[in-house]
C-alpha angles and dihedrals in degrees: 000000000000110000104240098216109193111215134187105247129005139286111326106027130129088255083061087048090059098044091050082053104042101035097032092230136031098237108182109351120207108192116218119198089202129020088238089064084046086061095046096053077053098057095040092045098234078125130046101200134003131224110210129173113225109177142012128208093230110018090042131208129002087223091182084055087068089053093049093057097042101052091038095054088229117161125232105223102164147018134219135186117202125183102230103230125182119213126184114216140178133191110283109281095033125119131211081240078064103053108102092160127039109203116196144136104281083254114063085041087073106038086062103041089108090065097047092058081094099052106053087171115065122084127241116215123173112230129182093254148007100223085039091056090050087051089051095050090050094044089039101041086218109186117205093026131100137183128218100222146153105281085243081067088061097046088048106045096037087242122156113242099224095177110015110203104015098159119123100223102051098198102060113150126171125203115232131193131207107213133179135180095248126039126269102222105212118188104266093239075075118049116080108158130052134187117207133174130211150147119239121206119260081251114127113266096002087132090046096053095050089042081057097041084057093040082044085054096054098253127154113223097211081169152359128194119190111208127183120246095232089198086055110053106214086017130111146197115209121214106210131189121192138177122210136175090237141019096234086070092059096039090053080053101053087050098058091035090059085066109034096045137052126250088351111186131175101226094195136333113215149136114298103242095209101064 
């Protein structure tokens, strides 16, 4: 049975990218256009897994995507990390002398405006997507336009790279989670990194003593989002991902954290992927 993997985007994203990575093959893919409709392919099983991107090295956290795995009960069961690299490319037989238009997510506009100062000429128009606007070069034929786009667009869209790795900032890396509605039980030799979720008291020093009972467990704290409980106004809820040896080290943890916080919750329990 063919796995059905659910992306943000469509064919030819970075969130494809991923899945053709991960998966080693991108099986069925279902294309999402928000990661709220993802979940929701989740939930209704038109999709088997999801790919979602959850940080990014220079942009930071998407912070909404915590939120999406929490209230969903999804589970987080692996881990990717993709460099985020940026191609121009043109219809075959165009030239980078051709391009009169550049089309691209806002985004990745900016992260390569360094490289178009040479090039005055050319105009900047923000697109959906970036994978969406190299679809629409190839369907349309349009002549004198290029997209900025991931290299497995071009592939996928016959398209030319005219200028491979444009983007200002060169390492650029996002973190992506695979996430299902039901846990993948891995053997516990194999899991090394877990992401939880919980609410400390108003209480001086309640976050501080968690963060030492984990630090007391040998963990390793690779991140920490704070998110407002929107139910609660001045209260939050804090998304923590550690690393540990052995997984005795985390499980002693749990154990303590389920008394000493509120509402504490393992969101998924995986390999590390940057090992």
């Amino acid at each position: 049975m063919n796995l059905k993997i659910a992306i943000q985007g469509i064919k030819g994203s970075n969130h494809h990218q991923v899945a053709k990575e991960y998966f080693e093959d991108d099986s069925q893919l279902v294309e999402c256009m928000s990661f709220d409709f993802l979940v929701d392919r989740l939930l209704d099983k038109t999709a088997d897994v999801g790919v979602m991107a959850i940080e990014n090295s220079i942009a930071g956290s998407i912070i909404p995507n915590y939120a999406l795995v929490y209230h969903n009960n999804l589970h987080i069961i692996g881990e990717h990390y993709l460099n985020i690299n940026h191609n121009l490319m043109v219809l075959k037989g165009q030239g980078i002398e051709d391009i009169e238009e550049v089309r691209s997510h806002p985004m990745a506009l900016l992260q390569c405006k360094e490289f178009f100062k040479d090039y005055p000429q050319i105009k900047m128009v923000e697109d959906v997507d970036t994978a969406e606007t190299a679809k629409c070069i190839q369907e349309q034929k349009l002549k004198n336009v290029a997209a900025i786009a991931p290299r497995v667009a071009a592939e996928l869209y016959d398209l030319n790279i005219v200028a491979p790795e444009i983007q200002t900032i060169k390492n650029n890396a996002t973190r992506f989670i695979i996430v299902k509605t039901k846990n993948k039980e891995l053997p516990k030799s194999e899991i090394n990194k877990a992401s939880v979720r919980f609410v400390t008291g108003h209480k001086r020093g309640s976050l501080a003593a968690v963060l030492n009972v984990m630090s007391d467990c040998r963990l390793n704290l690779t991140k920490i989002q704070s998110l407002p409980i929107i139910e609660t106004p001045w209260k939050y809820a804090f998304f923590v991902d550690v690393t540990f040896e052995e997984y005795e080290y985390f499980e002693k943890s749990k154990s303590l954290l389920n008394i000493m916080a509120e509402d504490f919750k393992v969101l998924g329990e995986y390999k590390n992927a940057r090992i």
